[in-house]
Residue frames as qw, qx, qy, qz and C-alpha x, y, z in Angstrom:
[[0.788, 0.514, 0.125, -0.315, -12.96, 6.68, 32.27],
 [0.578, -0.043, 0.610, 0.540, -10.53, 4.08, 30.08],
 [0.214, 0.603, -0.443, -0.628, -9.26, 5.05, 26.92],
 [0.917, 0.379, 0.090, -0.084, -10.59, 2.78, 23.67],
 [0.584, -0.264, 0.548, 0.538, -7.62, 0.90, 22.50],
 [0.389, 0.715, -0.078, -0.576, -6.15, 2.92, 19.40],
 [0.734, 0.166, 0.583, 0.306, -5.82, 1.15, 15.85],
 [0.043, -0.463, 0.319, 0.826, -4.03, 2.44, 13.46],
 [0.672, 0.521, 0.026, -0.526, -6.38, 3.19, 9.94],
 [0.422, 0.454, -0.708, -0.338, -3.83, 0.96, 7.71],
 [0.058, -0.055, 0.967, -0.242, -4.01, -2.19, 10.55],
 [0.530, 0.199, 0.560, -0.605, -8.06, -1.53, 10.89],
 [0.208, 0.581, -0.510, -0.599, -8.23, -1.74, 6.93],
 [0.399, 0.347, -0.833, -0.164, -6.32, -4.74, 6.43],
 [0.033, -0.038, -0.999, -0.001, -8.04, -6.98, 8.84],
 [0.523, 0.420, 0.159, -0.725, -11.27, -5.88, 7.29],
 [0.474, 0.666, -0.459, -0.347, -9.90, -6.76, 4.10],
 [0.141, 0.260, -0.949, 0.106, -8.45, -10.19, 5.50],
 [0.557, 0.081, 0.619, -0.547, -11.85, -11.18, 7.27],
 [0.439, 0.526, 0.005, -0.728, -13.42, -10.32, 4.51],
 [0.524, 0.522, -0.614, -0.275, -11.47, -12.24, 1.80],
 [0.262, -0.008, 0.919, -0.293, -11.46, -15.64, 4.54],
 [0.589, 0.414, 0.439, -0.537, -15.35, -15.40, 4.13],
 [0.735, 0.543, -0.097, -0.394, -15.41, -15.33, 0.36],
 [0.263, 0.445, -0.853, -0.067, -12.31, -17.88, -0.20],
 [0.115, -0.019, 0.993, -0.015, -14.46, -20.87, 1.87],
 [0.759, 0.356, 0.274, -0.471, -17.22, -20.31, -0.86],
 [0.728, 0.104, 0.575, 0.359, -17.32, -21.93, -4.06],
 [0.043, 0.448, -0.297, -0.842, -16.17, -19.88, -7.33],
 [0.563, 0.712, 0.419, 0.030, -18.11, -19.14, -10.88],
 [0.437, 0.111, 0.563, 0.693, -16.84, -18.38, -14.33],
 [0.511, 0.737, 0.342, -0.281, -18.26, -16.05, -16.41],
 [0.381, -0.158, 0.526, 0.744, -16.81, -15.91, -20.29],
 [0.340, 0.665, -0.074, -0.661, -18.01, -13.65, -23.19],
 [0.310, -0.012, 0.867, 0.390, -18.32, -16.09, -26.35],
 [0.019, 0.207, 0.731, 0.650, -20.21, -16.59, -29.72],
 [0.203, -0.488, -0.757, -0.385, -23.75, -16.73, -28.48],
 [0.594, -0.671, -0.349, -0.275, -23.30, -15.11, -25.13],
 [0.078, -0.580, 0.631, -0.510, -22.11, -14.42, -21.90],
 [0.779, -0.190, -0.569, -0.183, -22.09, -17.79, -20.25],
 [0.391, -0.561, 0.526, -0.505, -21.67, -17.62, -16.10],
 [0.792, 0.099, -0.595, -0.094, -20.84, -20.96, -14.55],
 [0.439, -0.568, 0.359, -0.597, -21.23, -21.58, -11.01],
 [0.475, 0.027, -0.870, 0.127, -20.16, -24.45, -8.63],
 [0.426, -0.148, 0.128, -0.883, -23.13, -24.75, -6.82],
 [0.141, 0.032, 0.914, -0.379, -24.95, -27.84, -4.85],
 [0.286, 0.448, 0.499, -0.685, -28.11, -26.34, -3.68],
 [0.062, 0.321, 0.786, 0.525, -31.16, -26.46, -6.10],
 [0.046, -0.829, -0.533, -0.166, -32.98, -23.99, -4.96],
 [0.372, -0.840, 0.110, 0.380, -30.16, -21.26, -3.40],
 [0.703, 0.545, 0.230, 0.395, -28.93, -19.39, -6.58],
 [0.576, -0.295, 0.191, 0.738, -25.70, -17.60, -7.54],
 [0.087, -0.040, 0.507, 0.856, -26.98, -16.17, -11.02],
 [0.079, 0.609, 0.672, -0.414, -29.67, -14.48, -11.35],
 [0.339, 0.528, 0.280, 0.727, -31.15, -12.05, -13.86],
 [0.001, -0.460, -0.376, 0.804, -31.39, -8.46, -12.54],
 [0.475, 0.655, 0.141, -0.570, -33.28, -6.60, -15.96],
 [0.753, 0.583, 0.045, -0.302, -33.62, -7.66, -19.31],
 [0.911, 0.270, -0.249, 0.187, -30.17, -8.46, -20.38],
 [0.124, 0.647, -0.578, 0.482, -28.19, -8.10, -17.52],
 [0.864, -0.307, -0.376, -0.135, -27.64, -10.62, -14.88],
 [0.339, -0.770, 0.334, -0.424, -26.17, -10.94, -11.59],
 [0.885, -0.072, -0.453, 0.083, -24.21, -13.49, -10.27],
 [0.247, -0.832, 0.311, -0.387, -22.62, -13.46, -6.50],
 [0.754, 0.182, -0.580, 0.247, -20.15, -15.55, -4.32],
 [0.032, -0.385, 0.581, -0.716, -19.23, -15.47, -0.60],
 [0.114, 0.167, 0.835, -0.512, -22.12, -15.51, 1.88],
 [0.024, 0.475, 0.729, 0.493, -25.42, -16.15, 0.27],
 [0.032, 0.821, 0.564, -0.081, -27.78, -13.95, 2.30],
 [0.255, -0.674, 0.027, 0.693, -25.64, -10.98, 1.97],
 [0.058, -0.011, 0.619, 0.783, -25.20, -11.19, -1.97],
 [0.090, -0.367, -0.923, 0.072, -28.42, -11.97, -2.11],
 [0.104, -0.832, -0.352, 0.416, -29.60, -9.09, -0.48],
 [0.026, -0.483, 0.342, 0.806, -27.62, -6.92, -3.01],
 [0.153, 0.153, 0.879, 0.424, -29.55, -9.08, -5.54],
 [0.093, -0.684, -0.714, -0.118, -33.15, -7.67, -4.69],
 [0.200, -0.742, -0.230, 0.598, -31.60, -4.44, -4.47],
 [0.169, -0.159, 0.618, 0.751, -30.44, -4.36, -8.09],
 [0.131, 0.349, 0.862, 0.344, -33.59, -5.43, -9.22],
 [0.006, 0.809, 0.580, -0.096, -35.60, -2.53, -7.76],
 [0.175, -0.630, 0.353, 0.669, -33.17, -0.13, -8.17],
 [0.190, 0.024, 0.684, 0.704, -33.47, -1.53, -12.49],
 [0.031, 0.658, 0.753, -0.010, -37.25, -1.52, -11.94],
 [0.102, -0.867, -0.219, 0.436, -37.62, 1.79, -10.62],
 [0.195, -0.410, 0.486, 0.747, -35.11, 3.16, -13.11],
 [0.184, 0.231, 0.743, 0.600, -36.55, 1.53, -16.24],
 [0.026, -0.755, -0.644, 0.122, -40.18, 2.51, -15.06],
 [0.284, -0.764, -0.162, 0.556, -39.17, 5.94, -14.18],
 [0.212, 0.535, -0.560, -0.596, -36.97, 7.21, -17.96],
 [0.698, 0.480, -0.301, -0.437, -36.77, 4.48, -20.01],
 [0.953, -0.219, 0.170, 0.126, -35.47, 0.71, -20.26],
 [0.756, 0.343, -0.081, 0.552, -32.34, 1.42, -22.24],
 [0.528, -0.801, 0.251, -0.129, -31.74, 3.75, -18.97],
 [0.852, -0.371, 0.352, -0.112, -31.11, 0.69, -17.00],
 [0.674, 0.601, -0.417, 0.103, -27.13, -0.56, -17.86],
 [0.805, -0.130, -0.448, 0.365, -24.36, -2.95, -16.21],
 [0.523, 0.181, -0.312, 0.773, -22.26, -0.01, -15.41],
 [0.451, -0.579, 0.102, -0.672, -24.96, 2.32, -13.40],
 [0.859, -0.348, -0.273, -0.259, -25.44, -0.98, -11.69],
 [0.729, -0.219, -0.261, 0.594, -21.96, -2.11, -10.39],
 [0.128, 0.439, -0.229, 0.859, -21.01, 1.90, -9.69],
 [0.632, -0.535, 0.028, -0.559, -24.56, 1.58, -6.98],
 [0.915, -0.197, -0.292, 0.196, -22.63, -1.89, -5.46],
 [0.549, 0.277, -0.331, 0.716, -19.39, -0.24, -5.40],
 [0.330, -0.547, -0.132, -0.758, -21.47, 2.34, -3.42],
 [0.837, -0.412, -0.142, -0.331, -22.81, 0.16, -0.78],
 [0.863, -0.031, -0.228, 0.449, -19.64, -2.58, -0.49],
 [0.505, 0.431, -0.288, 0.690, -17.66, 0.81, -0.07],
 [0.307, -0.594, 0.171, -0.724, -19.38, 2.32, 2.80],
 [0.922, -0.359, -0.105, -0.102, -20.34, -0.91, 4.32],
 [0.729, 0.191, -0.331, 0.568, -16.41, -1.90, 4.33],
 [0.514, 0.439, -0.326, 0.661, -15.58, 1.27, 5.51],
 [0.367, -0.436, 0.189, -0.799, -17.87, 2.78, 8.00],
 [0.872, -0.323, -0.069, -0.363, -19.55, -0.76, 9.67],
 [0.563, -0.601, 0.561, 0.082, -17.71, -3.19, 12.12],
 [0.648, -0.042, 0.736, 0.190, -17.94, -6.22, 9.37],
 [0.345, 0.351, -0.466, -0.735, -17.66, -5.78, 5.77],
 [0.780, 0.380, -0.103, -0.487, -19.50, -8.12, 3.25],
 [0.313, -0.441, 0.813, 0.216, -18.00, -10.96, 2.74],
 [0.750, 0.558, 0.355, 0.013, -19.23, -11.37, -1.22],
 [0.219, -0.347, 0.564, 0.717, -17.70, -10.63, -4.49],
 [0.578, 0.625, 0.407, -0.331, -20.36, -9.75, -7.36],
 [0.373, 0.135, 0.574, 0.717, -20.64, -9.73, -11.27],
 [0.429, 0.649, 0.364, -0.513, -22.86, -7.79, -13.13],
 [0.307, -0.176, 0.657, 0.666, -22.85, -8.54, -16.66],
 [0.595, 0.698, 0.305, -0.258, -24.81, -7.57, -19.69],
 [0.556, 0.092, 0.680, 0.470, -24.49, -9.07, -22.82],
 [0.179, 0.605, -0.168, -0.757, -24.31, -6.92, -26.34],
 [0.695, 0.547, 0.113, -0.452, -25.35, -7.31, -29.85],
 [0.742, 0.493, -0.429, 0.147, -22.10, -8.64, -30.67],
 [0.731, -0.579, -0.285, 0.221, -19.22, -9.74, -28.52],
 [0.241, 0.307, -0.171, 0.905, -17.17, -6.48, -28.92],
 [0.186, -0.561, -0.059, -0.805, -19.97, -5.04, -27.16],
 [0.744, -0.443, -0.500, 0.005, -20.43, -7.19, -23.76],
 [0.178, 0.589, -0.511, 0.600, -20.02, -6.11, -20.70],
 [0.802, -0.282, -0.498, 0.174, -18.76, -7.75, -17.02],
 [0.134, -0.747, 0.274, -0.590, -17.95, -5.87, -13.82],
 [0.624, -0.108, -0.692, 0.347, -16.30, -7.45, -11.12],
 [0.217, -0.700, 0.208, -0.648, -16.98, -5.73, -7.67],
 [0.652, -0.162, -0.652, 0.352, -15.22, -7.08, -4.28],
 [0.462, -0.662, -0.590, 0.014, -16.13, -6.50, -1.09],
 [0.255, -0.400, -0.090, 0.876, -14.40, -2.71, -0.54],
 [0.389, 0.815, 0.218, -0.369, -16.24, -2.07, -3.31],
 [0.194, -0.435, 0.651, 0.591, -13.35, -1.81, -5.94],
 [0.669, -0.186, 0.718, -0.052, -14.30, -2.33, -9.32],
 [0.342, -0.271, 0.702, 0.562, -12.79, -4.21, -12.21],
 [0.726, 0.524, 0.022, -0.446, -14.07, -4.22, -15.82],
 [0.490, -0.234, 0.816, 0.200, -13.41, -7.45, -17.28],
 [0.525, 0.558, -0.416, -0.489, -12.92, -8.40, -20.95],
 [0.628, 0.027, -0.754, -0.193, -13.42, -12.19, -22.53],
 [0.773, -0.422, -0.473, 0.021, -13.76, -14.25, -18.99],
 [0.240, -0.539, 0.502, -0.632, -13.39, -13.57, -15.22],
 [0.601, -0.299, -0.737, 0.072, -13.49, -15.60, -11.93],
 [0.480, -0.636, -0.019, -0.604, -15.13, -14.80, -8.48],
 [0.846, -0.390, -0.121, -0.342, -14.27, -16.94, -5.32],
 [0.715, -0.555, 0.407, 0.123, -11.90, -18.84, -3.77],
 [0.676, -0.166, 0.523, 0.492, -9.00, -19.99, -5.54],
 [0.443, 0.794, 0.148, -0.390, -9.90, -17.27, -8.31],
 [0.029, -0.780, 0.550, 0.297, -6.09, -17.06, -9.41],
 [0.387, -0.136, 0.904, 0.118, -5.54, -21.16, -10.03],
 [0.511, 0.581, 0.634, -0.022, -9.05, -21.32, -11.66],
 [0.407, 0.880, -0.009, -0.247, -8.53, -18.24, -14.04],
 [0.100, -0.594, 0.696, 0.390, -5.17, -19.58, -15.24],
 [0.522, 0.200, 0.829, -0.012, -6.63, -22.94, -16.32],
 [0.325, 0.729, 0.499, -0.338, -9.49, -21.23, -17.60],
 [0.097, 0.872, -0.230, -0.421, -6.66, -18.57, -19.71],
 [0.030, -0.477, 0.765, 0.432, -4.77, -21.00, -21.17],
 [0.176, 0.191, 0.842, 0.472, -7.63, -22.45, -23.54],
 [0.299, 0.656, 0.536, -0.440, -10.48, -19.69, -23.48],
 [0.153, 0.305, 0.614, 0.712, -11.78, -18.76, -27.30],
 [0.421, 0.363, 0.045, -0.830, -14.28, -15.70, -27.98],
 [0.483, 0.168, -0.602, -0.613, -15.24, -18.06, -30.67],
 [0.052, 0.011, 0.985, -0.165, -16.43, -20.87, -28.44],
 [0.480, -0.338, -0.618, -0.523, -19.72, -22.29, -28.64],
 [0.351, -0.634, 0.336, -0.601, -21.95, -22.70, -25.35],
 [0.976, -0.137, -0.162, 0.050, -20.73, -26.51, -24.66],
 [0.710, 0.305, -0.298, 0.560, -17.59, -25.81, -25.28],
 [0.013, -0.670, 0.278, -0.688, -17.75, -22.70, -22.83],
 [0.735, -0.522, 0.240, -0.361, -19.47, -25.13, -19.87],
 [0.986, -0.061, -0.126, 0.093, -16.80, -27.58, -20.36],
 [0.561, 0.346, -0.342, 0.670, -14.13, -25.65, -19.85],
 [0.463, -0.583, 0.244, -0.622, -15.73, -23.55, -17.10],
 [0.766, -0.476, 0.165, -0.399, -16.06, -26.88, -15.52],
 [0.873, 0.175, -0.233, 0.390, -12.96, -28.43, -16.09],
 [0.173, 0.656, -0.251, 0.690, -11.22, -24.93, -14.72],
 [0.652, -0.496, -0.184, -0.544, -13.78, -25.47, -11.56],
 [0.958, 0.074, -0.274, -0.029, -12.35, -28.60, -10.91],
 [0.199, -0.699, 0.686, -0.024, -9.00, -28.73, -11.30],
 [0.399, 0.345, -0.841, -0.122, -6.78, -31.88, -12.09],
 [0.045, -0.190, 0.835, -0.514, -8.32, -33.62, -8.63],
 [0.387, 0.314, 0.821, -0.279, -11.65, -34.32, -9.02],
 [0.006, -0.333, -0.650, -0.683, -14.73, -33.75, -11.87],
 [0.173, 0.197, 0.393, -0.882, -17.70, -32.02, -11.54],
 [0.075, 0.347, 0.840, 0.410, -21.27, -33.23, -12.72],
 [0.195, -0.559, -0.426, -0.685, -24.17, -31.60, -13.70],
 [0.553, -0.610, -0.561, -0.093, -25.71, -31.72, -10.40],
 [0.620, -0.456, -0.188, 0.611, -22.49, -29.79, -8.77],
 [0.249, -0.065, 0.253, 0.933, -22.99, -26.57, -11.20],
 [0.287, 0.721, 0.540, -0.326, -25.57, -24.13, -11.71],
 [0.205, -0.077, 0.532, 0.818, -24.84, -22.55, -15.52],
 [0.218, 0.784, 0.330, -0.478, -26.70, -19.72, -17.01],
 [0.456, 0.323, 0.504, 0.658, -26.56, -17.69, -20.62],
 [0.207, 0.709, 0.221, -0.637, -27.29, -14.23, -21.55],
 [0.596, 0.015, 0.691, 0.409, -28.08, -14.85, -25.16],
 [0.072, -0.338, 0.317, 0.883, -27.12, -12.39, -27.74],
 [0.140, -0.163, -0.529, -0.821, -29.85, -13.14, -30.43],
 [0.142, -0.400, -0.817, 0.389, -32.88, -13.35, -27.97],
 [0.192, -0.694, -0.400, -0.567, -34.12, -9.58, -28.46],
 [0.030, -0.796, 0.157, -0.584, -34.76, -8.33, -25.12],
 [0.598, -0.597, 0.502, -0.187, -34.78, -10.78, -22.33],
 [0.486, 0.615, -0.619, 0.048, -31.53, -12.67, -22.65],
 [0.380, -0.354, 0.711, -0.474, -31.42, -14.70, -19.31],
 [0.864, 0.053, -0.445, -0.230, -31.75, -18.73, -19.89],
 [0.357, -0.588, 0.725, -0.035, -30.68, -21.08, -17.49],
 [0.836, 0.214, -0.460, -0.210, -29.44, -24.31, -18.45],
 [0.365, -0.389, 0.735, -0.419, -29.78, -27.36, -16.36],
 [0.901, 0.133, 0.372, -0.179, -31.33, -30.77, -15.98],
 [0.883, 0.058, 0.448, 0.125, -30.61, -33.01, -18.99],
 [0.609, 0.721, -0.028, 0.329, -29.53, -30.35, -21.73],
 [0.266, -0.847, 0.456, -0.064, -26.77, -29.20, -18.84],
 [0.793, -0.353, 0.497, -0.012, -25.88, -32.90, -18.78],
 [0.741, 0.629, 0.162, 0.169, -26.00, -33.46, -22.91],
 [0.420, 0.847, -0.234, 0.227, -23.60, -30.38, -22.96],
 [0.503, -0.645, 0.575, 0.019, -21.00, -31.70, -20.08],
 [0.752, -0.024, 0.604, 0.263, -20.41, -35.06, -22.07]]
């Protein structure tokens, strides 16, 4: 009987961790910034009918990068997982941070125990009564994950696009001003991005209980120009 070739736990890790990050670098990335009216998420996104941002419960929303059926699938697990939660105690249960601790869950076991990890990177954000009170969870595909404060990025070139993005984001911005800079950040110096190349959502602070708007067609187009 042959011996399995042996791999050492740091080497098996890392080209988990390298696959992994391949997969989600040749998607596109999304924004998501904490401003005046809202958390605004801003996705570079083709497809008109295959969505990034999604709402998972009342004011929390979901927004994923990488490979679509895999987020995707974590998407319609959030939602019954909030369902079943709110149903069960009570909506004000049902919060970002139960929600990205049950990803971190999953991404971590999947990474660690299965041949192929995920190859996503997820938000979960829910927006507060004010913007001291918003909140954004980053979770990547070991499961790690980050609590972000004013604006994060997801996806390829995260690092290039969140500098852009750092050196003119305002808590005070309105939500034009937030999709023009999301999509200027998007970009980059090399090409533009039109309405048609961005899918751009809102969780919107004075709404009451559901907070989830998208915004597209012509008032996406009004607020690019």
């Amino acid at each position: 009987m042959t011996m399995p070739f042996y791999v050492a736990p740091e080497q098996l890790m890392k080209d988990r961790a390298d696959f992994a990050r391949k997969g989600i670098a040749r998607g596109r990335a999304l924004t998501a910034l904490s401003v005046k009216d809202g958390i605004v998420i801003c996705a570079e996104n083709q497809s008109n009918t295959l969505r990034k941002v999604s709402e998972i419960y009342d004011r929390i929303a979901f927004a994923g990068v990488g490979r679509y059926n895999e987020f995707d699938q974590l998407r319609i697990a959030g939602v019954r997982h909030a369902d079943l939660k709110g149903y069960t105690y009570s909506r004000e249960d049902v919060d970002a941070r139960s929600l990205a601790n049950q990803y971190a869950q999953v991404l971590g076991q999947t990474f660690t125990h299965e041949m192929k990890p995920m190859e996503v990177e997820i938000l979960v954000a829910e927006v507060g009564s004010e913007p001291g009170g918003d909140q954004m969870f980053h979770v990547l595909y070991d499961g790690t994950v980050n609590d972000e404060s004013g604006y994060t990025v997801l996806g390829g070139e995260a690092d290039s696009i969140a500098e852009r993005l750092g050196q003119t984001y305002d808590g005070d911005w309105e939500v034009g001003d937030a999709v023009k800079a999301s999509s200027a950040a998007l970009s980059g110096q090399e090409r533009t991005l039109e309405a048609d190349d961005l899918e751009v959502a809102i969780l919107v602070r004075e709404t009451g209980r559901r907070a989830f708007q998208r915004i597209e067609g012509d008032e996406l187009a009004r607020l690019l120009d």
